[in-house]
Backbone of each chain as ProteinMPNN parsed JSONL, in Angstrom:
{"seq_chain_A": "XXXXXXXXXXXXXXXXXXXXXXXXXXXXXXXXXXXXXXXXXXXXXXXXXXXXXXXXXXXXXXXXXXXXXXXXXXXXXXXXXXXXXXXXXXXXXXXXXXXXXXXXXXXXXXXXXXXXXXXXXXXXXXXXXXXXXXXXXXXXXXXXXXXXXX", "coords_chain_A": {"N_chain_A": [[-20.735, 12.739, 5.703], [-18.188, 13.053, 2.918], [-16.637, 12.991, -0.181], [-13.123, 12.083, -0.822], [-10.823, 13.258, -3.213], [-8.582, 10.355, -4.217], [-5.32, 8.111, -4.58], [-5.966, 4.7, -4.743], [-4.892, 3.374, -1.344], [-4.725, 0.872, -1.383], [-4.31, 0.077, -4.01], [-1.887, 1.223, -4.404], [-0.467, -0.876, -3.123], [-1.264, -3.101, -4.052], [0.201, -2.484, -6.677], [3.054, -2.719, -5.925], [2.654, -5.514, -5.547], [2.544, -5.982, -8.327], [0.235, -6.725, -9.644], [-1.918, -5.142, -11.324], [-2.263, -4.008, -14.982], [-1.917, -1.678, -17.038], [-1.651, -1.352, -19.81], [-1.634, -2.281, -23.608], [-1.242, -4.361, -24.086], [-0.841, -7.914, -22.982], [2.317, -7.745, -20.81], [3.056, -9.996, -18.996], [3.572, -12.374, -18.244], [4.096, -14.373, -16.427], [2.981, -15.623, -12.721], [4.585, -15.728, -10.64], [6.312, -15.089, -7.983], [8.748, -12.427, -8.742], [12.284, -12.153, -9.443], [14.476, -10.223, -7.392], [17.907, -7.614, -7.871], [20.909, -6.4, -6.472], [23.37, -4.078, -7.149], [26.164, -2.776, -7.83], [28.029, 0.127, -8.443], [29.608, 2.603, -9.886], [31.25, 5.583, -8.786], [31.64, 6.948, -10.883], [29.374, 6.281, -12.548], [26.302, 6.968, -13.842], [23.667, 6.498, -13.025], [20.102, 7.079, -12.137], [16.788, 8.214, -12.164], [16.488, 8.065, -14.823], [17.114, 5.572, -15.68], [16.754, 2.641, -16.938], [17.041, -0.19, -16.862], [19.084, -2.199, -15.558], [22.653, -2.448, -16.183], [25.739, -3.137, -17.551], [27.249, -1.249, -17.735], [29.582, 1.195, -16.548], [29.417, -0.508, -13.802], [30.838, -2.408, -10.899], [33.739, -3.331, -10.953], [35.905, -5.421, -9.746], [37.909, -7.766, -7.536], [36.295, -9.994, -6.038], [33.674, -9.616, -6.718], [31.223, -10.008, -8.252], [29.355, -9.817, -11.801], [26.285, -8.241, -12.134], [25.375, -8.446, -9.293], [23.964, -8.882, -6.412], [21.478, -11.405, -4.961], [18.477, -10.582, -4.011], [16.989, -10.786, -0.635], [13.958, -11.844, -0.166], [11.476, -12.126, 2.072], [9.415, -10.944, 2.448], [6.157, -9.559, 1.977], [5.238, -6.742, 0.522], [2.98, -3.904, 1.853], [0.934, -1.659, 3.426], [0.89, 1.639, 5.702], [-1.089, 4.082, 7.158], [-1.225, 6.2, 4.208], [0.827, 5.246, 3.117], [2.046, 2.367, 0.695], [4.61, 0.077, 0.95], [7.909, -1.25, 1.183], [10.699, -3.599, 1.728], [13.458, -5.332, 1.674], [13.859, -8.568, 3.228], [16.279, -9.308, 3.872], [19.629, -8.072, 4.375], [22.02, -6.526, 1.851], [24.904, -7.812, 0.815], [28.269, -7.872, 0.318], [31.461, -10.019, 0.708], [34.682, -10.115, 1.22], [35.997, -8.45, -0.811], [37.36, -6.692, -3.596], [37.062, -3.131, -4.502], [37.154, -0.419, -5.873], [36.066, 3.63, -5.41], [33.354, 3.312, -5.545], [29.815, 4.294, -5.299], [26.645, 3.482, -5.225], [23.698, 1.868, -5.696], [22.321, -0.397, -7.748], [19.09, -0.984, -7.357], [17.44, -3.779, -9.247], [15.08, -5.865, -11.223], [15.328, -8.688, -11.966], [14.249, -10.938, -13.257], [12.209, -9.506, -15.137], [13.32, -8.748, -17.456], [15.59, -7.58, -16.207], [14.802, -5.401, -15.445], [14.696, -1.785, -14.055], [14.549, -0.83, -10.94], [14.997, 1.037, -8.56], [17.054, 3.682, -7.447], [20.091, 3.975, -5.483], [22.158, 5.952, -3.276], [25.181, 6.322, -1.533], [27.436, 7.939, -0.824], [30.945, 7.811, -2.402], [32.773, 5.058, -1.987], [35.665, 2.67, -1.289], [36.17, -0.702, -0.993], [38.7, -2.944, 0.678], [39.988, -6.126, 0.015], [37.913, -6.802, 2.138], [34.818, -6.735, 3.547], [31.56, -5.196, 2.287], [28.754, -3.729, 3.201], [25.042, -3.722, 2.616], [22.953, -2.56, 4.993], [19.294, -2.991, 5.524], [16.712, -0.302, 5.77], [13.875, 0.174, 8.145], [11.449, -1.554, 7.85], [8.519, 0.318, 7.266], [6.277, 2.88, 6.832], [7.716, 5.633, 5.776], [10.379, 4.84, 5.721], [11.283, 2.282, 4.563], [12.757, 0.621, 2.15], [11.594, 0.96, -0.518], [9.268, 2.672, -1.103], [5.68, 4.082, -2.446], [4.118, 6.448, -1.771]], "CA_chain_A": [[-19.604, 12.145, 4.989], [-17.824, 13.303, 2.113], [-15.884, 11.609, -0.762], [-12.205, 12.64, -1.026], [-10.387, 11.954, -4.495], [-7.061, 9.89, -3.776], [-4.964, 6.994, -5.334], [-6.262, 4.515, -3.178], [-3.765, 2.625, -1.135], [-4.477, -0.452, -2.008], [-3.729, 0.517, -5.228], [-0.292, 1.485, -4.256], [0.308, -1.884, -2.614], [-1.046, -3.707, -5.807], [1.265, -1.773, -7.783], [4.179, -3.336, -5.406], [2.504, -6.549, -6.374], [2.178, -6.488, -9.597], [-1.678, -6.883, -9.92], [-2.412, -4.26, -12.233], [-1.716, -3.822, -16.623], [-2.678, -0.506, -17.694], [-0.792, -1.23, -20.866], [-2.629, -2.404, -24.104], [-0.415, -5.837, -24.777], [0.054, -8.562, -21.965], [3.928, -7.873, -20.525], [3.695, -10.232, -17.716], [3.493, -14.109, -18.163], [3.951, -15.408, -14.803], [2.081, -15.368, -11.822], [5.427, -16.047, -9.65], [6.956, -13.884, -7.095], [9.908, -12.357, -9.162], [13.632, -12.149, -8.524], [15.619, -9.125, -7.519], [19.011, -8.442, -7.642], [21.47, -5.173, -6.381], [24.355, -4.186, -8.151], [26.789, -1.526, -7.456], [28.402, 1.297, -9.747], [31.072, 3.307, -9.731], [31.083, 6.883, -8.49], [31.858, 7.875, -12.199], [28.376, 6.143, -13.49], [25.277, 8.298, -14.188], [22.416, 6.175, -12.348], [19.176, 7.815, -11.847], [15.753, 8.146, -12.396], [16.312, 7.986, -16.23], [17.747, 4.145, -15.846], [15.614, 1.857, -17.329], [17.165, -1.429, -16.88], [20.884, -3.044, -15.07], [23.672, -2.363, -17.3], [27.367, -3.487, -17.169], [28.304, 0.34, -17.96], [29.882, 1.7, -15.04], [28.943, -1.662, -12.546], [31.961, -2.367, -10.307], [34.486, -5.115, -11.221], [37.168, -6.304, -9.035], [37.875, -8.867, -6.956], [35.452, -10.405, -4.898], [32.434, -8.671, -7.229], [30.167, -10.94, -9.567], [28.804, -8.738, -12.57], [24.808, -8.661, -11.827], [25.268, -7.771, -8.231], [23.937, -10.247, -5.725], [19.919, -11.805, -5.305], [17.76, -9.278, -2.879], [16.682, -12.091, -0.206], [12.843, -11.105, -0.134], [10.316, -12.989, 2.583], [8.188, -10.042, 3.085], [5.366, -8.564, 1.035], [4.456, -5.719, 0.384], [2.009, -3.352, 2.983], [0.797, -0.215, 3.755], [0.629, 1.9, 6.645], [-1.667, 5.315, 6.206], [-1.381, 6.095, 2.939], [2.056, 4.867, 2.252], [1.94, 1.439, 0.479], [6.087, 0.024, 1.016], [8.196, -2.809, 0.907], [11.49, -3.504, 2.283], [13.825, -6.693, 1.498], [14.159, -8.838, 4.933], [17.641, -9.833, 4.286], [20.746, -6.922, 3.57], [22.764, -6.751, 0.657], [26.52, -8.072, 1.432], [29.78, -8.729, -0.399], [32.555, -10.603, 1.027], [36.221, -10.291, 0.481], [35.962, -7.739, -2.212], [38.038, -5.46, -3.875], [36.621, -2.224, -5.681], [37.152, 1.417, -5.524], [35.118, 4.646, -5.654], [31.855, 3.334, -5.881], [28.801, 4.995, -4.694], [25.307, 3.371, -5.725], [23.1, 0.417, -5.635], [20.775, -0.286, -8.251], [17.551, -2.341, -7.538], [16.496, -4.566, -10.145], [13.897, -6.97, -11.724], [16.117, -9.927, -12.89], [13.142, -11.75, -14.078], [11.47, -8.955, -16.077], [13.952, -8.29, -18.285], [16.451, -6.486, -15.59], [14.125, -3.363, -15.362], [15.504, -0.962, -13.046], [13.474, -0.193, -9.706], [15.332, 2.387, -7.903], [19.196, 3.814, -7.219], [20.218, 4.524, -3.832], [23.723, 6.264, -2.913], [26.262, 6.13, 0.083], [28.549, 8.422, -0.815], [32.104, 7.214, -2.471], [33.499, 3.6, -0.778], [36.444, 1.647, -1.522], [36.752, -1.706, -0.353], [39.626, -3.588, 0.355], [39.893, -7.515, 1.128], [37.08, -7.013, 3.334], [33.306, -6.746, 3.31], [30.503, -4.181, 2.014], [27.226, -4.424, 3.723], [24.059, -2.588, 2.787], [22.096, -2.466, 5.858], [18.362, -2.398, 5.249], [16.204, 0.585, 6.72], [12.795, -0.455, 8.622], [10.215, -1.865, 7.047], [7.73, 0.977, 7.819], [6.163, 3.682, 6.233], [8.721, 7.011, 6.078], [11.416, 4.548, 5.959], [11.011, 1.092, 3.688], [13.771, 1.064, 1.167], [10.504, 1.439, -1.655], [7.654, 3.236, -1.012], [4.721, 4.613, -2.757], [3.562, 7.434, -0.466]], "C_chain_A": [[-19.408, 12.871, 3.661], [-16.685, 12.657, 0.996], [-14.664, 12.595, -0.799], [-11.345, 11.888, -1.953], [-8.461, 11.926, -3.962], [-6.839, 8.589, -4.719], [-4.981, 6.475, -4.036], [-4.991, 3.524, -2.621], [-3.8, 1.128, -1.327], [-3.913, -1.023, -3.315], [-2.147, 0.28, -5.696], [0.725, 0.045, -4.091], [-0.114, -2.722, -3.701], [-0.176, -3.613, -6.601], [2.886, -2.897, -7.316], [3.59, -4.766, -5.871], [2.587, -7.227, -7.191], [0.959, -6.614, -10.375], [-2.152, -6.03, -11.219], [-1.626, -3.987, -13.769], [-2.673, -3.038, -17.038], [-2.014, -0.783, -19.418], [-2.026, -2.112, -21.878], [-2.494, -3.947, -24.763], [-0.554, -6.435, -23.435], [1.736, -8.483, -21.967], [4.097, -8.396, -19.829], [2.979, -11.838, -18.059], [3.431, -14.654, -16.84], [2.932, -14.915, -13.822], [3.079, -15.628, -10.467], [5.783, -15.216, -9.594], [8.262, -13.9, -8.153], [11.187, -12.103, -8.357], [14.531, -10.847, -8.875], [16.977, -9.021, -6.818], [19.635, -6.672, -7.293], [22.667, -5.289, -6.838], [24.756, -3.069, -7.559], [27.49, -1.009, -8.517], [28.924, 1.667, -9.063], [30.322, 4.751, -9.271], [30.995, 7.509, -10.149], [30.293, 7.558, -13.142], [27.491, 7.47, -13.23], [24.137, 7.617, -13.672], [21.478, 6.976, -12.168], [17.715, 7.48, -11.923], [15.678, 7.846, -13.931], [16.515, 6.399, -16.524], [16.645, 3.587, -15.907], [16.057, 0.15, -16.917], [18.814, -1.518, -15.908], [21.209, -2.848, -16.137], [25.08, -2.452, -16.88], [28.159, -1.638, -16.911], [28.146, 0.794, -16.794], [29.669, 1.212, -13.701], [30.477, -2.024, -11.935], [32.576, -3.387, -10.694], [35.474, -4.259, -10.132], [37.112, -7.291, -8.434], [36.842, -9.428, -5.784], [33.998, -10.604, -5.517], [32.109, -9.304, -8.101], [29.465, -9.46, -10.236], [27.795, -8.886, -12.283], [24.364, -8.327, -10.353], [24.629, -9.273, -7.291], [22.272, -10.316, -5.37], [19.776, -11.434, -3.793], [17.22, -11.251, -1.776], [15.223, -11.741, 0.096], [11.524, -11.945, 0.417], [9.374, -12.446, 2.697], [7.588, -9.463, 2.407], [5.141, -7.527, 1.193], [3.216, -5.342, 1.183], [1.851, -2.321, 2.895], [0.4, 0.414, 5.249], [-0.146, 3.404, 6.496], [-1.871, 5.025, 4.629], [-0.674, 5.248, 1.846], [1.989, 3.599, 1.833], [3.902, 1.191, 0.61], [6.255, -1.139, 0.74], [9.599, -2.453, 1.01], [12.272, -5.082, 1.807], [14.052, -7.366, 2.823], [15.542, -9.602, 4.495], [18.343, -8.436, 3.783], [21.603, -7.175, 2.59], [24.573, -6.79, 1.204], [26.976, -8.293, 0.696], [30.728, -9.173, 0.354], [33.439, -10.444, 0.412], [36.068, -9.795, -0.597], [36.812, -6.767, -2.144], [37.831, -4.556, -4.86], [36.728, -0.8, -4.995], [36.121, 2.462, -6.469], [33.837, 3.998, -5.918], [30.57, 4.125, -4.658], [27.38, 4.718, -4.634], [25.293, 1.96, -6.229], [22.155, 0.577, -6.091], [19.953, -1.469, -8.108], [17.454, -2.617, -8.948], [15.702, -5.997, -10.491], [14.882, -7.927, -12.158], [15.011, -10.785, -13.716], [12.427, -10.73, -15.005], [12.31, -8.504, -16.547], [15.07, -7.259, -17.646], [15.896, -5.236, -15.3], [14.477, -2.755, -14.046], [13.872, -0.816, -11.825], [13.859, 0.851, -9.057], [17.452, 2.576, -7.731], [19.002, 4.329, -6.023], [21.852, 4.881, -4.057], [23.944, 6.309, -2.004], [26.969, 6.815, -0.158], [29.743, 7.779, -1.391], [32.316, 6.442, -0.963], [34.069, 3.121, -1.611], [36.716, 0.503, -0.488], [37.841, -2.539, -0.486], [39.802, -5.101, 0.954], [39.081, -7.484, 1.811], [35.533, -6.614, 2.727], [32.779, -5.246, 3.386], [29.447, -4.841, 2.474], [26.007, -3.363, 3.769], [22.803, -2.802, 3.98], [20.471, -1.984, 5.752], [17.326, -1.646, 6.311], [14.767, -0.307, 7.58], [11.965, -0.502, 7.892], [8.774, -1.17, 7.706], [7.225, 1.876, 6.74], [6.971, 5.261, 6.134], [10.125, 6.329, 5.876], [12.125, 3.399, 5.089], [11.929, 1.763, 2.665], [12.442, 1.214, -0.037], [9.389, 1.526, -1.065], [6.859, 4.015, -2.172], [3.424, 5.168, -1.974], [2.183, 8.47, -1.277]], "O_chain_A": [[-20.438, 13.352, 3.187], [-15.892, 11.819, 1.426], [-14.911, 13.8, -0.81], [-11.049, 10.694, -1.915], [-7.608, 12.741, -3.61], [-7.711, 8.073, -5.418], [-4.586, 6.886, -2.945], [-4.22, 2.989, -3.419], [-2.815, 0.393, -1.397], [-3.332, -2.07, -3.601], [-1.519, -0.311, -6.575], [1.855, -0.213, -4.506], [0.823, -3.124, -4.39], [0.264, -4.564, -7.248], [3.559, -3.576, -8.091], [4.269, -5.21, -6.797], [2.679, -8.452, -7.259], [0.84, -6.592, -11.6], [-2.837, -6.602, -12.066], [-0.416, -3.762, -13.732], [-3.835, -3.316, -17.337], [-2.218, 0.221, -20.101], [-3.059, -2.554, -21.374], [-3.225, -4.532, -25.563], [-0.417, -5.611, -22.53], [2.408, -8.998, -22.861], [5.151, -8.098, -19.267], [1.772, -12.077, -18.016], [2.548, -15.399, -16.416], [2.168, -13.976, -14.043], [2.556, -15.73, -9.357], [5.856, -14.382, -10.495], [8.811, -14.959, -8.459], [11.291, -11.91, -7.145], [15.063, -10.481, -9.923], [17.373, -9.66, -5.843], [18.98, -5.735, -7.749], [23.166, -6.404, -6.992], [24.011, -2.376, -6.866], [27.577, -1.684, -9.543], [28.982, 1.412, -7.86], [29.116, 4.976, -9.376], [30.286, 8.471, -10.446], [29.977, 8.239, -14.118], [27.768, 8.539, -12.686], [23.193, 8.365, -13.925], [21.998, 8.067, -11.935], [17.456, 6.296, -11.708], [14.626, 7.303, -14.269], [16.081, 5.97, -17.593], [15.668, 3.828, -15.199], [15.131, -0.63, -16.697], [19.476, -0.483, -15.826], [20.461, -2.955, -17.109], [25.501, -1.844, -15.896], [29.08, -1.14, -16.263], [27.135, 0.875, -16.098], [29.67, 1.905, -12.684], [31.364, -1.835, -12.768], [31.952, -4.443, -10.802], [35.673, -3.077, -9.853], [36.129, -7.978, -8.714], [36.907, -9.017, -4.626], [33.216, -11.452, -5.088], [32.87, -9.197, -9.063], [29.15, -8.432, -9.637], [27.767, -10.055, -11.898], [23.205, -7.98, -10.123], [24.88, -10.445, -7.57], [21.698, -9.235, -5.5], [20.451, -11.72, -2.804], [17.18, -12.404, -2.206], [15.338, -10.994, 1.068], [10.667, -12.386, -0.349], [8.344, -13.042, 3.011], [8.229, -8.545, 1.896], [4.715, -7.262, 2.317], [2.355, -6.213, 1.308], [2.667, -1.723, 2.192], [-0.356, -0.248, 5.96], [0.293, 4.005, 5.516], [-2.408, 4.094, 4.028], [-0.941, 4.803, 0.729], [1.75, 3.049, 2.908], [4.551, 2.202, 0.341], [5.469, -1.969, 0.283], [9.978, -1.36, 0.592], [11.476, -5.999, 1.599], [14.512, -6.593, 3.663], [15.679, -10.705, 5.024], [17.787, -7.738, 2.935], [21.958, -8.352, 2.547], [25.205, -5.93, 1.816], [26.383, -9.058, -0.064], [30.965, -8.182, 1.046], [33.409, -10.529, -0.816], [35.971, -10.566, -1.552], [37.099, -6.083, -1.161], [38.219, -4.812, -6.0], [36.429, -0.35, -3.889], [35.618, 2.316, -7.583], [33.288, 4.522, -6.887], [30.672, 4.345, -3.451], [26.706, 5.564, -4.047], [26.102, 1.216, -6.785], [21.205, 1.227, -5.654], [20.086, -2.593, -8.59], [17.391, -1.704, -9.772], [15.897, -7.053, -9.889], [15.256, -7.505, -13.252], [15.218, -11.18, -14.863], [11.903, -11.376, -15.913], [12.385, -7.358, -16.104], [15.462, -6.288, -18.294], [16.492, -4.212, -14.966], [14.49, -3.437, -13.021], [12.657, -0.743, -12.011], [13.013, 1.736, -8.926], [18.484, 1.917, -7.855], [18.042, 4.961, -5.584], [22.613, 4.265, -4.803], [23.001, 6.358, -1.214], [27.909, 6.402, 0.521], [29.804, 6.72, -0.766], [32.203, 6.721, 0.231], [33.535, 2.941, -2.706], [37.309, 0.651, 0.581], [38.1, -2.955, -1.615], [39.769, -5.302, 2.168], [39.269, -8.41, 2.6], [35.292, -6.258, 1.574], [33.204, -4.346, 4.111], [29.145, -6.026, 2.331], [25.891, -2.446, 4.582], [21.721, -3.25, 3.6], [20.234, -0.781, 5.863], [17.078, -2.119, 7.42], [14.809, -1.536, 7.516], [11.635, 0.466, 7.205], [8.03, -1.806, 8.452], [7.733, 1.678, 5.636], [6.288, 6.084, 6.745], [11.089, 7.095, 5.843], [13.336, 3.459, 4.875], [11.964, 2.954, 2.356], [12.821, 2.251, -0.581], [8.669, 0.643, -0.599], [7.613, 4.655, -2.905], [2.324, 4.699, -1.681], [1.56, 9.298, -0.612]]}, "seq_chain_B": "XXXXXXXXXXXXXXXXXXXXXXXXXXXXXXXXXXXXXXXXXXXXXXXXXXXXXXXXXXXXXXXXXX", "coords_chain_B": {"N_chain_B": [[53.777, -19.87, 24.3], [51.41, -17.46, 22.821], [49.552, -17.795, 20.117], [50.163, -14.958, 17.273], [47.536, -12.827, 16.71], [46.465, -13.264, 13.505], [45.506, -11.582, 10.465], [43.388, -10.466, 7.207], [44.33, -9.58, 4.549], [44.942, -7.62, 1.531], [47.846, -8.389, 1.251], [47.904, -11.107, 1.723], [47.729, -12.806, 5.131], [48.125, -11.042, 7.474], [50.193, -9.98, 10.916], [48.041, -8.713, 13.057], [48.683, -6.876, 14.899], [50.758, -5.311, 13.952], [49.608, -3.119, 12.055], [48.463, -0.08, 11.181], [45.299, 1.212, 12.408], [42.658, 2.788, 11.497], [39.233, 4.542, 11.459], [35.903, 5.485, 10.251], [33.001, 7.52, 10.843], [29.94, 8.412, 8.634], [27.723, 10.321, 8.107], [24.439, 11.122, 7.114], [20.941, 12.224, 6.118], [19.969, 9.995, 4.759], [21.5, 8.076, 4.952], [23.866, 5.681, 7.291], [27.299, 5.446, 7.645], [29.792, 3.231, 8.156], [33.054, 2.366, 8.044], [36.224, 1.117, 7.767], [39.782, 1.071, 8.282], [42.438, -0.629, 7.434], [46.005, -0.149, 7.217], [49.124, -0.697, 5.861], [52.45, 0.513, 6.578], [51.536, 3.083, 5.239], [50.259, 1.957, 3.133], [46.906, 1.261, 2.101], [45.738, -2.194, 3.22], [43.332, -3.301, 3.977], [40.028, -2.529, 3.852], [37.19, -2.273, 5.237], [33.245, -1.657, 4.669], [30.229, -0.22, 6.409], [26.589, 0.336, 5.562], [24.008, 1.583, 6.737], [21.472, 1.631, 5.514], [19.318, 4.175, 6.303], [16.904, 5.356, 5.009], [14.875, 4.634, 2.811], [14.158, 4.793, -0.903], [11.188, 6.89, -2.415], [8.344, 7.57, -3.985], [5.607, 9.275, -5.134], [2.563, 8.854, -6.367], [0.232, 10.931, -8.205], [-3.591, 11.299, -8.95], [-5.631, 12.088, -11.158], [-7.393, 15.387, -12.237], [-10.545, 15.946, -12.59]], "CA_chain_B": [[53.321, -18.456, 24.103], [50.108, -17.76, 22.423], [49.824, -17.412, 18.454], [50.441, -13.939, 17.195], [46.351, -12.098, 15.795], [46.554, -12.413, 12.024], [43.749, -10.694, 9.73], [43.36, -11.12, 5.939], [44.914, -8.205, 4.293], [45.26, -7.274, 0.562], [48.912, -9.273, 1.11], [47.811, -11.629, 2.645], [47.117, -12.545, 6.688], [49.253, -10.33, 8.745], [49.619, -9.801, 12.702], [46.697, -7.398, 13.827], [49.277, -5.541, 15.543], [52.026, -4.33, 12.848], [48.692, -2.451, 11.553], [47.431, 0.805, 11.499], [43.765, 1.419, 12.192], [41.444, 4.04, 11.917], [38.021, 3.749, 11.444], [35.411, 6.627, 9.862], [31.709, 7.578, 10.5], [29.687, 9.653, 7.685], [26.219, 10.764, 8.188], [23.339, 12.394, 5.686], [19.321, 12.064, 6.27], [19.884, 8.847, 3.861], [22.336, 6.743, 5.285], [25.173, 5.966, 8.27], [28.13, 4.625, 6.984], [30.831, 3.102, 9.301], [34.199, 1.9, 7.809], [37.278, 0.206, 9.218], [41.078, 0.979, 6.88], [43.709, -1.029, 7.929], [47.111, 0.336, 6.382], [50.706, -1.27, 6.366], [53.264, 1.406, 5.955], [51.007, 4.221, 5.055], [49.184, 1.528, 2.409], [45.498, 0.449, 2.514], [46.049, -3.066, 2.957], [42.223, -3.634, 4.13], [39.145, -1.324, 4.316], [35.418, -2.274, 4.909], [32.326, -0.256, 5.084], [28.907, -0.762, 5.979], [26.058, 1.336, 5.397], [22.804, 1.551, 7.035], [20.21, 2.494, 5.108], [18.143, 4.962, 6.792], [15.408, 6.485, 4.504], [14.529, 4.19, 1.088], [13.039, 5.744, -1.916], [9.815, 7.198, -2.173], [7.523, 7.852, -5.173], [4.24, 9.834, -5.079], [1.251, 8.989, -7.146], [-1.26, 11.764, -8.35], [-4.127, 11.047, -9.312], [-5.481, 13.705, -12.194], [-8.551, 16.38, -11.766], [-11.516, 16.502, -13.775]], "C_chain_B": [[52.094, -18.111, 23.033], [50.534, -17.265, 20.719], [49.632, -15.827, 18.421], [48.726, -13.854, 16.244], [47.119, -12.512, 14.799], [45.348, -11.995, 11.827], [44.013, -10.715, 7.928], [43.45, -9.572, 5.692], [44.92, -8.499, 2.644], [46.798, -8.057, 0.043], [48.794, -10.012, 2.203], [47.323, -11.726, 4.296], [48.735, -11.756, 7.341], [49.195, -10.184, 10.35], [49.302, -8.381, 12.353], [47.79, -5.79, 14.067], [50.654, -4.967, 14.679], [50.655, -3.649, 11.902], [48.164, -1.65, 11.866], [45.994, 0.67, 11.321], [43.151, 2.04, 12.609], [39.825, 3.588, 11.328], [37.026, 5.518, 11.108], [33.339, 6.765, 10.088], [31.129, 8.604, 9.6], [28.147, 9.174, 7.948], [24.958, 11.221, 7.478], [21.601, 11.651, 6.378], [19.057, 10.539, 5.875], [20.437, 7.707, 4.479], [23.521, 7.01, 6.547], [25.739, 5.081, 7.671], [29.128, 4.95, 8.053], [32.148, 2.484, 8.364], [35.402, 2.064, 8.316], [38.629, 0.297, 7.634], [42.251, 0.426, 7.899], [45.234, -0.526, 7.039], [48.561, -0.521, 7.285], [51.918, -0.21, 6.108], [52.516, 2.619, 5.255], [50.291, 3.833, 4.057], [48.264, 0.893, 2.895], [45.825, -0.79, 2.129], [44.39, -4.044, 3.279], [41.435, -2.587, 4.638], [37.766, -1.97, 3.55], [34.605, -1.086, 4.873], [30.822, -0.925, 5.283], [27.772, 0.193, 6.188], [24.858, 0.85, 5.939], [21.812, 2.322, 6.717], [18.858, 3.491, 5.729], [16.593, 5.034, 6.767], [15.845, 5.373, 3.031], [14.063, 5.507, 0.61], [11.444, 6.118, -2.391], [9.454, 7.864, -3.465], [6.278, 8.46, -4.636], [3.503, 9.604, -6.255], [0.62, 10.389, -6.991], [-1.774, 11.84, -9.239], [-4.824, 12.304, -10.447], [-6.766, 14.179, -11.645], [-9.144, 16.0, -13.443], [-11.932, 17.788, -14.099]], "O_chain_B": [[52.069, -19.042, 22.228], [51.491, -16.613, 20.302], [49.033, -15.308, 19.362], [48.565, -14.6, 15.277], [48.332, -12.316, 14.872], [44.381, -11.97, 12.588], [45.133, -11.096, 7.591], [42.919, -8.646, 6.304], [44.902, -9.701, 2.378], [47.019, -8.313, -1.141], [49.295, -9.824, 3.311], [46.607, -10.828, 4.739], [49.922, -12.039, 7.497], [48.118, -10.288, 10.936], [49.833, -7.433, 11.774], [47.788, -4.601, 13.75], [51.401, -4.107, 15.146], [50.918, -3.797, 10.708], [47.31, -1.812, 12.738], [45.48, 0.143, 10.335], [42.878, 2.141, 13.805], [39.463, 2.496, 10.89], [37.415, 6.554, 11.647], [32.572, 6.061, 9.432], [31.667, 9.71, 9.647], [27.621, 8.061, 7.974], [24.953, 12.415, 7.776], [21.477, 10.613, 7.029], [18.186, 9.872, 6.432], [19.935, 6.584, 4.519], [24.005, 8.114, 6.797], [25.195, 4.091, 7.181], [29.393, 5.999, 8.64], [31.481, 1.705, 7.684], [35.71, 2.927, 9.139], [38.512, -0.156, 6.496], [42.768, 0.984, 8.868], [45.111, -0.813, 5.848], [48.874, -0.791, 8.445], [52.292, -0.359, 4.945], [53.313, 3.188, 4.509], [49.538, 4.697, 3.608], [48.377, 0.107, 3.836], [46.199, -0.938, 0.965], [44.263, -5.211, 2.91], [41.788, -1.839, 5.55], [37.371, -2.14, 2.397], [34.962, 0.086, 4.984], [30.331, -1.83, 4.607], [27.987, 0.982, 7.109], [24.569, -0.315, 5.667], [21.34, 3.311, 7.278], [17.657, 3.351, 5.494], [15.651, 4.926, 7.551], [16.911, 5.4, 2.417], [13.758, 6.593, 1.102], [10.693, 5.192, -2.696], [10.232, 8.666, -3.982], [5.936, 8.037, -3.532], [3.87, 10.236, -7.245], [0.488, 10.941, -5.899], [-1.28, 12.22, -10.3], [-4.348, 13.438, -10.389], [-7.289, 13.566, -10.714], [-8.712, 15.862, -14.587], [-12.682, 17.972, -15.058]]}, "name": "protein", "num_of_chains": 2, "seq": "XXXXXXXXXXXXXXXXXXXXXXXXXXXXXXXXXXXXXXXXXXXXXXXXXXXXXXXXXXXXXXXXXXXXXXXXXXXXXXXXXXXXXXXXXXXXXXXXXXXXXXXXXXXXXXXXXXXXXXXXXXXXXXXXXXXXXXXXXXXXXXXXXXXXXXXXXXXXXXXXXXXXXXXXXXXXXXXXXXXXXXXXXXXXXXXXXXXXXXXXXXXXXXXXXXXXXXXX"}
């Protein structure tokens, strides 16, 4: 046998947890499952890896479209398969009867920790009209889980 | 005689059939996206879309060297 150095996966799936404060203050009061929420943006915003939090700038208004985006429906914890630790929401993100143009991107976020951003995903430019947007979520697997830590 | 389709349109419900409709698929590694444009006179009077997320986002940890 030999030891091989890795971040171990349990680690990873902690992390999706929450379990772990490398930091040198307590930032986390609760001990309850938090609440996330998706939001959509315009083709013209700037989303990315640099986004730290939900922000009105460049979030879609029109008709149909609540500012804040709509609450992730989330029965399923967090797992790992191999290495990959993931996590997937078990319901999809929908709007009804909405009306908004050019948008392109859905940002995950923390609503309970202060809005902190989790990830951006894009589709390409969509305008909807009177009718429904529906983000279809991928499989809850490893290679595929809308968040992983691979 | 049977009621005439309507469908909920941008003006309102209209019959189905005084409506154009085309319908679009777009593809990438990331996502399939299907959407449905109804037009009245050469205007979008209704257009869904729905996207199926493929591939989420993926982060890598690494761990450092001594």
């Amino acid at each position: 046998m030999s030891n091989t150095a890795a971040v171990c996966t349990s680690f990873k799936v902690d992390q999706l947890n929450g379990i772990h404060a490398f930091g040198t203050t307590v930032t986390r009061g609760s001990t309850a499952a938090d609440t996330f929420k998706a939001a959509l943006y315009f083709a013209s915003a700037t989303l990315g890896a640099s986004t730290t939090a939900y922000s009105t700038t460049g979030e879609v208004t029109g008709t149909g479209y609540t500012a804040g985006g709509v609450t992730v429906t989330n029965a399923t914890a967090p797992t790992s398969s191999g290495t990959t630790a993931y996590w997937t929401p078990s319901g999809n993100f929908a709007w009804t009867t909405m009306t908004a143009s050019a948008f392109d991107t859905v940002l995950l976020y923390n609503s309970t920790q202060s809005n902190k951003a989790v990830a951006v995903y894009t589709f390409g430019s969509q305008t909807v009209t009177a009718s429904n947007f529906t983000l279809t979520m991928p499989a809850n697997a490893a290679g595929t889980a809308l968040l992983q830590l691979a | 005689m049977a009621d005439e389709p309507l469908i909920w349109t941008s003006k309102g419900n209209l019959p189905i059939a005084s409506l154009e409709y085309t319908h679009a698929w777009d593809e990438t590694p990331e996502y399939l996206k299907f959407s449905e444009t109804y037009l009245l006179d050469g205007e979008i009077v209704k257009q869904s879309a729905h996207v199926y997320v493929k591939q989420g986002a993926q982060a890598q940890p690494e761990q450092g060297t001594f």
